[in-house]
PDB file with one MODEL, atoms N, CA, C and O in Angstrom:
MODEL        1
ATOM      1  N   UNK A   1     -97.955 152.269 -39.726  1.00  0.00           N
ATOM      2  CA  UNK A   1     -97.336 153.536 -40.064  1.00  0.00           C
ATOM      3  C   UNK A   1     -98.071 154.132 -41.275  1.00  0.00           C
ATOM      4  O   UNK A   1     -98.516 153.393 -42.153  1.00  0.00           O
ATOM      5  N   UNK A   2     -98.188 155.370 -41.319  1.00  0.00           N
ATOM      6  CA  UNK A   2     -99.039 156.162 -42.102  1.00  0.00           C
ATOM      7  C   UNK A   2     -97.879 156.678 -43.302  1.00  0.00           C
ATOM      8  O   UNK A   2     -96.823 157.264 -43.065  1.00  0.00           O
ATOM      9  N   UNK A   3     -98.407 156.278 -44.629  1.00  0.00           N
ATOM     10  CA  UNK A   3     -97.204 157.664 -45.406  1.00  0.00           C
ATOM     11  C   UNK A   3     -97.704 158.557 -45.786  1.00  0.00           C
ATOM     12  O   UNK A   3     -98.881 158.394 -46.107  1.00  0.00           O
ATOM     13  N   UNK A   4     -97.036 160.119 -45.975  1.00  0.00           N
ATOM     14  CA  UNK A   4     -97.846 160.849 -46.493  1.00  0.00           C
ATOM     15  C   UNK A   4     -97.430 161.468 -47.919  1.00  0.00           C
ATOM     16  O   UNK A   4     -96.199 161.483 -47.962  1.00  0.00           O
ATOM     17  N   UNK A   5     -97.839 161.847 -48.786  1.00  0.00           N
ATOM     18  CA  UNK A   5     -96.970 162.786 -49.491  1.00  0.00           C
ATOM     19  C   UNK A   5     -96.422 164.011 -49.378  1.00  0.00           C
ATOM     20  O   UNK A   5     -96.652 164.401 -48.233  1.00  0.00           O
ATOM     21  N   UNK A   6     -95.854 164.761 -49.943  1.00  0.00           N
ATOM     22  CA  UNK A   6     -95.329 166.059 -49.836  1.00  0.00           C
ATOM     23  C   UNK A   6     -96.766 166.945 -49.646  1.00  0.00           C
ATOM     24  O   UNK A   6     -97.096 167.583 -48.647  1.00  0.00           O
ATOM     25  N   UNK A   7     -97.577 166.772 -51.017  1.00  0.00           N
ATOM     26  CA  UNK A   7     -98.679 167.661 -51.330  1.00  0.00           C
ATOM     27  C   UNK A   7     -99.382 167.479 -50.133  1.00  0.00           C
ATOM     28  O   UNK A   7     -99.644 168.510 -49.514  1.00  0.00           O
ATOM     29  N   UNK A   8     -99.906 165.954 -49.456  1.00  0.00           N
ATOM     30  CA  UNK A   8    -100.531 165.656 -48.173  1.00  0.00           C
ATOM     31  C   UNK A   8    -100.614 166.777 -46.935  1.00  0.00           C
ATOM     32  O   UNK A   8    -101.590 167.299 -46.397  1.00  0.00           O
ATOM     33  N   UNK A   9     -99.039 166.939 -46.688  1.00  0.00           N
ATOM     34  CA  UNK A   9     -98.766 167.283 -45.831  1.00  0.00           C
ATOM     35  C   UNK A   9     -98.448 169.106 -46.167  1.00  0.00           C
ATOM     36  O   UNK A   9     -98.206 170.036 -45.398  1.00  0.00           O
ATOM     37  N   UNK A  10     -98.527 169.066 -46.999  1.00  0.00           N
ATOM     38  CA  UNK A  10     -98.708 170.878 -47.469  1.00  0.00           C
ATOM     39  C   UNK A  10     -99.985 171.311 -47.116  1.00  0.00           C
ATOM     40  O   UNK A  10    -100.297 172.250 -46.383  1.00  0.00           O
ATOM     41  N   UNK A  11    -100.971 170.204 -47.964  1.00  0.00           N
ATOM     42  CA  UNK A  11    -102.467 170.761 -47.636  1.00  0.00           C
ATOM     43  C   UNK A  11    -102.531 170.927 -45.994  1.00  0.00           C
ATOM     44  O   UNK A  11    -102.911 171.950 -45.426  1.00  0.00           O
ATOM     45  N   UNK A  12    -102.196 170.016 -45.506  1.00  0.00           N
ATOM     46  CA  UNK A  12    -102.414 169.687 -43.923  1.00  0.00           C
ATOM     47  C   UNK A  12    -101.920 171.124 -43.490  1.00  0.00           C
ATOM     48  O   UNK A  12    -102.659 171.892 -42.873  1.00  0.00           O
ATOM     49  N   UNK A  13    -100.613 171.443 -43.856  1.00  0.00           N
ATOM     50  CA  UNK A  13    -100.247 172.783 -42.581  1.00  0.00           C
ATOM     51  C   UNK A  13    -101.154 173.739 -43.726  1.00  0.00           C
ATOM     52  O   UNK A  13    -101.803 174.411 -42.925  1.00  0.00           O
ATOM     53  N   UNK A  14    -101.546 174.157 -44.937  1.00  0.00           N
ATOM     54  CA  UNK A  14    -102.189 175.041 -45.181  1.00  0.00           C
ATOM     55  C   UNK A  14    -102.835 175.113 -44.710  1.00  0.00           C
ATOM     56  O   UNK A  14    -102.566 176.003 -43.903  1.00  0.00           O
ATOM     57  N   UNK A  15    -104.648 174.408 -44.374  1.00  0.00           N
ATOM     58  CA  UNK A  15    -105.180 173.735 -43.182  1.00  0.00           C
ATOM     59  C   UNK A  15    -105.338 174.548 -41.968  1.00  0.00           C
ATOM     60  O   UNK A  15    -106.217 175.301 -41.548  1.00  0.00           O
ATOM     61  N   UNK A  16    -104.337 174.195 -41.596  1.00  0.00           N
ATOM     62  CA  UNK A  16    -103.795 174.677 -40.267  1.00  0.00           C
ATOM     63  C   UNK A  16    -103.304 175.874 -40.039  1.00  0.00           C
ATOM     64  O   UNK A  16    -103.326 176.219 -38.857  1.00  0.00           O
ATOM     65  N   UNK A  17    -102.921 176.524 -40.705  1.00  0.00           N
ATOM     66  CA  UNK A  17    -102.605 178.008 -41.032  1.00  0.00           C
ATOM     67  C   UNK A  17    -103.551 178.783 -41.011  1.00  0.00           C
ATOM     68  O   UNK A  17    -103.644 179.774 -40.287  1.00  0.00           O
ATOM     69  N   UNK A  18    -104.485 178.326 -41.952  1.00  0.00           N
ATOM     70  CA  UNK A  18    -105.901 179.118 -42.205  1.00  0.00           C
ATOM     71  C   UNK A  18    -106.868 179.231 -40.915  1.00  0.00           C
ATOM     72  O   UNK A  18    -107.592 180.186 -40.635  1.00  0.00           O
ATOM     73  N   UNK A  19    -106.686 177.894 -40.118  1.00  0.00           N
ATOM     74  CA  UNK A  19    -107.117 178.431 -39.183  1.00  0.00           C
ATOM     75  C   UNK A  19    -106.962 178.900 -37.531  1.00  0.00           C
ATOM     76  O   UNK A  19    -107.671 178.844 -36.527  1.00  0.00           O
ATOM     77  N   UNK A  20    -105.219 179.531 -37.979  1.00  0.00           N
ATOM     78  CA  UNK A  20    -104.782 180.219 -36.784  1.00  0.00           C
ATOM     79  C   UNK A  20    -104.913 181.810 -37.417  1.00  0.00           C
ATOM     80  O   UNK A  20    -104.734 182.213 -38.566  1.00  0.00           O
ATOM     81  N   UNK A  21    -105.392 182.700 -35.883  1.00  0.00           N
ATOM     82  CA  UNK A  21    -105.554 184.243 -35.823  1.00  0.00           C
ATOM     83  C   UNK A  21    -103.858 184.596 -36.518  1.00  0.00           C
ATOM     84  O   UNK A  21    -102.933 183.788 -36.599  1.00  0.00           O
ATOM     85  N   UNK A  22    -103.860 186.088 -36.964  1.00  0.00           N
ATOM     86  CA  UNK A  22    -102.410 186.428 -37.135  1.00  0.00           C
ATOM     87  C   UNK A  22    -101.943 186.758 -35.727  1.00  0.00           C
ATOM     88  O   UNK A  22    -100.925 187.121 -36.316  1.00  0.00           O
ATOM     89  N   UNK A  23    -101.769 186.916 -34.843  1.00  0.00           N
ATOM     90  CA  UNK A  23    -101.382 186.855 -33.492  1.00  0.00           C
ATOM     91  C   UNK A  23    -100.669 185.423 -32.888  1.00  0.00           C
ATOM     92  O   UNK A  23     -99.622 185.392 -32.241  1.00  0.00           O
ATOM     93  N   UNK A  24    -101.624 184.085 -33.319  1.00  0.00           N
ATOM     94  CA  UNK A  24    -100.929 182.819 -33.389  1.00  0.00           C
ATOM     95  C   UNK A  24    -100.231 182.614 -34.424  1.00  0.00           C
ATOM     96  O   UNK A  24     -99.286 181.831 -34.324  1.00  0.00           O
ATOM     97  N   UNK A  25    -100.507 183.254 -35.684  1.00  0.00           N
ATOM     98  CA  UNK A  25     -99.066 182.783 -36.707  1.00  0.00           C
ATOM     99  C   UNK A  25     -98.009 183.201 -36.668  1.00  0.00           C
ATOM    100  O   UNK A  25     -96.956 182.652 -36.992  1.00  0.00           O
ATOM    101  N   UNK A  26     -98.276 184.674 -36.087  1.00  0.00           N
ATOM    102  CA  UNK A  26     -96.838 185.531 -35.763  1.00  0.00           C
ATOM    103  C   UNK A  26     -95.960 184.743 -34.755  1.00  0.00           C
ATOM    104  O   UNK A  26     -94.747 184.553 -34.848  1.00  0.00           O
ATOM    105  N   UNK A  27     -97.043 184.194 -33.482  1.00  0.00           N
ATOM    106  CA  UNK A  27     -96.227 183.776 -32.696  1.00  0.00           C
ATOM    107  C   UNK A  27     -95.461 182.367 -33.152  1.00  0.00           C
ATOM    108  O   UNK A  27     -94.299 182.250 -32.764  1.00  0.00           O
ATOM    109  N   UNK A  28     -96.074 181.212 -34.009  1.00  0.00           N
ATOM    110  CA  UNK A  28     -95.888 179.881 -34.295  1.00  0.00           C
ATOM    111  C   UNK A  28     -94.541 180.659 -35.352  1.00  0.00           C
ATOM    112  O   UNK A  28     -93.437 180.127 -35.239  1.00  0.00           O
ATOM    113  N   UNK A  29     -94.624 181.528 -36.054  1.00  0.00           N
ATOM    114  CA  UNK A  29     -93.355 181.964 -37.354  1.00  0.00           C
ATOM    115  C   UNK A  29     -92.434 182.524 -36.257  1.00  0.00           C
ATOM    116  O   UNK A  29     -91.366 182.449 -36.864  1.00  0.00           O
ATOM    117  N   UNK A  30     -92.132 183.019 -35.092  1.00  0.00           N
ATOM    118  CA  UNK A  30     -91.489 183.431 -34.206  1.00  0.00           C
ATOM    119  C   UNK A  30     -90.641 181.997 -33.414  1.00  0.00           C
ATOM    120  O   UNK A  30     -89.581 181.852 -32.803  1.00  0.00           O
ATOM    121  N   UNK A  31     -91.553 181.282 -33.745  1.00  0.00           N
ATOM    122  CA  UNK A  31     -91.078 179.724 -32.568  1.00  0.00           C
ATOM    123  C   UNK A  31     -90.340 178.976 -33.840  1.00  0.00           C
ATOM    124  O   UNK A  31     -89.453 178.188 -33.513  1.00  0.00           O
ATOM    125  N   UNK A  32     -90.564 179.107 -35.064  1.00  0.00           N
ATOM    126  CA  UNK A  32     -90.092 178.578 -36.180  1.00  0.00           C
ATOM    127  C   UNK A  32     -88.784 178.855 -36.349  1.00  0.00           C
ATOM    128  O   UNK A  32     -87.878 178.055 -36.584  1.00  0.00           O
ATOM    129  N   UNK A  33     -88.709 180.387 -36.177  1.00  0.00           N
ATOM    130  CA  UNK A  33     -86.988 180.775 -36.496  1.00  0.00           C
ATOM    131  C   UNK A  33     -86.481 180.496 -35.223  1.00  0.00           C
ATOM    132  O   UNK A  33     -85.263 180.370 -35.350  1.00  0.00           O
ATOM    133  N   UNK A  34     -86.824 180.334 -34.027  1.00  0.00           N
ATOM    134  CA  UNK A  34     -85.900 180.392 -33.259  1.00  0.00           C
ATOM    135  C   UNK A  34     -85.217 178.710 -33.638  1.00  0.00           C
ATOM    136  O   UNK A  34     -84.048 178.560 -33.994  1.00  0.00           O
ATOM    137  N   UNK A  35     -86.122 177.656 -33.488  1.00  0.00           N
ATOM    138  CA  UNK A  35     -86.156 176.623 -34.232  1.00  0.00           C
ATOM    139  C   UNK A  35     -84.743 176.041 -35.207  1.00  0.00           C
ATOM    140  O   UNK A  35     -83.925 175.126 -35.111  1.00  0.00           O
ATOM    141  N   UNK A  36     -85.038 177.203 -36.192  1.00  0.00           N
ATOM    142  CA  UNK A  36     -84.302 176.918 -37.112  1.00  0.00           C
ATOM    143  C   UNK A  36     -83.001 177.479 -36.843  1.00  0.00           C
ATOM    144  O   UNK A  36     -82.132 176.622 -37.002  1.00  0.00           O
ATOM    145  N   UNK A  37     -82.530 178.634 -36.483  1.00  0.00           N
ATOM    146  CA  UNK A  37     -81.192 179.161 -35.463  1.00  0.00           C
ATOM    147  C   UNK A  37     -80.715 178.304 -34.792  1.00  0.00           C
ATOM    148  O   UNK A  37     -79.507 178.427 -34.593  1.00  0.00           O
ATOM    149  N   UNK A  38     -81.368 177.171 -34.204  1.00  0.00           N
ATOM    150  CA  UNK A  38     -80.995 176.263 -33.081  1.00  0.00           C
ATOM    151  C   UNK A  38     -80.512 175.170 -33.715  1.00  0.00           C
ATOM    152  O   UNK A  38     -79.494 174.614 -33.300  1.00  0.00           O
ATOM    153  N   UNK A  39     -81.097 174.788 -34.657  1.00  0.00           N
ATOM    154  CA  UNK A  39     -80.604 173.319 -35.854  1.00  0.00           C
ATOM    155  C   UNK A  39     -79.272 174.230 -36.366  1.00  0.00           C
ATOM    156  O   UNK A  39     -78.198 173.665 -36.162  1.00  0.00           O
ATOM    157  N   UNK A  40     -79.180 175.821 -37.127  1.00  0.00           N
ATOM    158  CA  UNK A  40     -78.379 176.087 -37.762  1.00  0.00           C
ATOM    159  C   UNK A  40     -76.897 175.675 -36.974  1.00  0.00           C
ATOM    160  O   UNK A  40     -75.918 174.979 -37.244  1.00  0.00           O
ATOM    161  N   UNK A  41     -77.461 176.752 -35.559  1.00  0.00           N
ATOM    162  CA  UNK A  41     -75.794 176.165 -34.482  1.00  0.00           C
ATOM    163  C   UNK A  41     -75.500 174.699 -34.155  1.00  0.00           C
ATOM    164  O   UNK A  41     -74.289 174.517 -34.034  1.00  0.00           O
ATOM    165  N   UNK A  42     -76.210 173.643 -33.982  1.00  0.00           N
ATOM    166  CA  UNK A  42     -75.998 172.731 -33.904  1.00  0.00           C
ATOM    167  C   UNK A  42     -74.911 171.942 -35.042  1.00  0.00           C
ATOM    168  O   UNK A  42     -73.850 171.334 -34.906  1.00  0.00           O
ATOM    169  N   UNK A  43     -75.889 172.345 -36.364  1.00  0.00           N
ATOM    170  CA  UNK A  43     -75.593 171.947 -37.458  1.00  0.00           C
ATOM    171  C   UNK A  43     -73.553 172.561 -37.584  1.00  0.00           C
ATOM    172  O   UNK A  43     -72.511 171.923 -37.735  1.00  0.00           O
ATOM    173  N   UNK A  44     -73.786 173.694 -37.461  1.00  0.00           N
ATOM    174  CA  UNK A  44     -72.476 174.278 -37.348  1.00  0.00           C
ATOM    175  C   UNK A  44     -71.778 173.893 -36.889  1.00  0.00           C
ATOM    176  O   UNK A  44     -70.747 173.615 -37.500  1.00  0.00           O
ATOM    177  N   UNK A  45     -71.950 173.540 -35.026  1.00  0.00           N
ATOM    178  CA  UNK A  45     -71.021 173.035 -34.543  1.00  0.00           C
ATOM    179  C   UNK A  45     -70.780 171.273 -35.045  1.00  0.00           C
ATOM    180  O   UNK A  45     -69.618 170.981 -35.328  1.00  0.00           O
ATOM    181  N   UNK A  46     -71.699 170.298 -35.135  1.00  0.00           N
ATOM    182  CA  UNK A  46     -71.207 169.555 -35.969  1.00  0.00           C
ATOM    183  C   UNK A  46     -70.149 169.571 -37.336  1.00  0.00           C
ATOM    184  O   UNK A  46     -69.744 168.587 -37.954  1.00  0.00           O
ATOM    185  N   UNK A  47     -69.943 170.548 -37.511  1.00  0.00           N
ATOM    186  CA  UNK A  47     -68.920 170.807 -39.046  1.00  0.00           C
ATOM    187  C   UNK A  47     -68.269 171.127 -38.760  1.00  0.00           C
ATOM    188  O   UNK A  47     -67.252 170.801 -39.373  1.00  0.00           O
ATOM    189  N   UNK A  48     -68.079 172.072 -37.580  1.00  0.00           N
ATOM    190  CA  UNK A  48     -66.886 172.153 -37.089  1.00  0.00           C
ATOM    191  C   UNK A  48     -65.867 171.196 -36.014  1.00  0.00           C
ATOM    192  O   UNK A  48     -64.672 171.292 -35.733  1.00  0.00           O
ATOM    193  N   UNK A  49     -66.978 170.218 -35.562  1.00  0.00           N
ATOM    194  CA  UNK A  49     -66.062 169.273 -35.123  1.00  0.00           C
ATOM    195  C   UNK A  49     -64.870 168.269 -35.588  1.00  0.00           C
ATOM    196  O   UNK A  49     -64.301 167.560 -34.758  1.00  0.00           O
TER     197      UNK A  49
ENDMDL
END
Protein backbone atom coordinates (compact mmCIF):
# COMPACT_ATOMS: atom_id res chain seq x y z
CA UNK A 1 0.00 0.00 0.00
CA UNK A 2 1.19 3.38 -1.06
CA UNK A 3 0.72 6.56 1.42
CA UNK A 4 0.41 9.74 0.18
CA UNK A 5 0.35 13.10 1.66
CA UNK A 6 -2.13 15.81 1.37
CA UNK A 7 0.51 18.10 -0.59
CA UNK A 8 1.28 14.62 -2.75
CA UNK A 9 -1.88 14.35 -3.85
CA UNK A 10 -2.64 18.17 -4.50
CA UNK A 11 0.40 18.31 -6.71
CA UNK A 12 -0.96 15.13 -8.46
CA UNK A 13 -4.56 16.63 -9.38
CA UNK A 14 -2.76 20.08 -10.07
CA UNK A 15 -0.85 17.90 -12.57
CA UNK A 16 -3.70 16.76 -13.93
CA UNK A 17 -5.65 19.79 -14.29
CA UNK A 18 -3.00 21.49 -16.17
CA UNK A 19 -3.21 19.10 -18.47
CA UNK A 20 -6.90 18.90 -19.32
CA UNK A 21 -8.44 21.45 -22.30
CA UNK A 22 -11.16 23.87 -20.54
CA UNK A 23 -13.87 21.88 -22.33
CA UNK A 24 -12.58 18.67 -20.20
CA UNK A 25 -12.44 20.67 -16.97
CA UNK A 26 -15.76 22.14 -17.44
CA UNK A 27 -16.96 18.82 -18.11
CA UNK A 28 -14.84 16.79 -15.08
CA UNK A 29 -16.21 20.25 -12.58
CA UNK A 30 -19.77 19.36 -14.03
CA UNK A 31 -19.32 15.43 -13.03
CA UNK A 32 -17.89 16.78 -9.64
CA UNK A 33 -21.06 18.59 -8.53
CA UNK A 34 -23.28 16.22 -9.65
CA UNK A 35 -21.05 13.91 -7.43
CA UNK A 36 -21.24 15.90 -4.63
CA UNK A 37 -25.37 16.50 -4.74
CA UNK A 38 -25.45 12.75 -4.71
CA UNK A 39 -23.21 12.19 -1.37
CA UNK A 40 -25.18 15.47 -0.10
CA UNK A 41 -28.77 13.39 -0.52
CA UNK A 42 -27.46 10.36 0.62
CA UNK A 43 -25.76 11.97 3.43
CA UNK A 44 -29.19 13.62 4.23
CA UNK A 45 -31.14 10.84 4.01
CA UNK A 46 -28.87 9.04 6.41
CA UNK A 47 -29.70 11.88 9.16
CA UNK A 48 -32.76 11.63 8.60
CA UNK A 49 -33.14 8.13 9.27
Amino acid sequence: MVALTLGQVRGMAAEAIALLSAPELASLLADLAEEKAALGAVESGLHDA
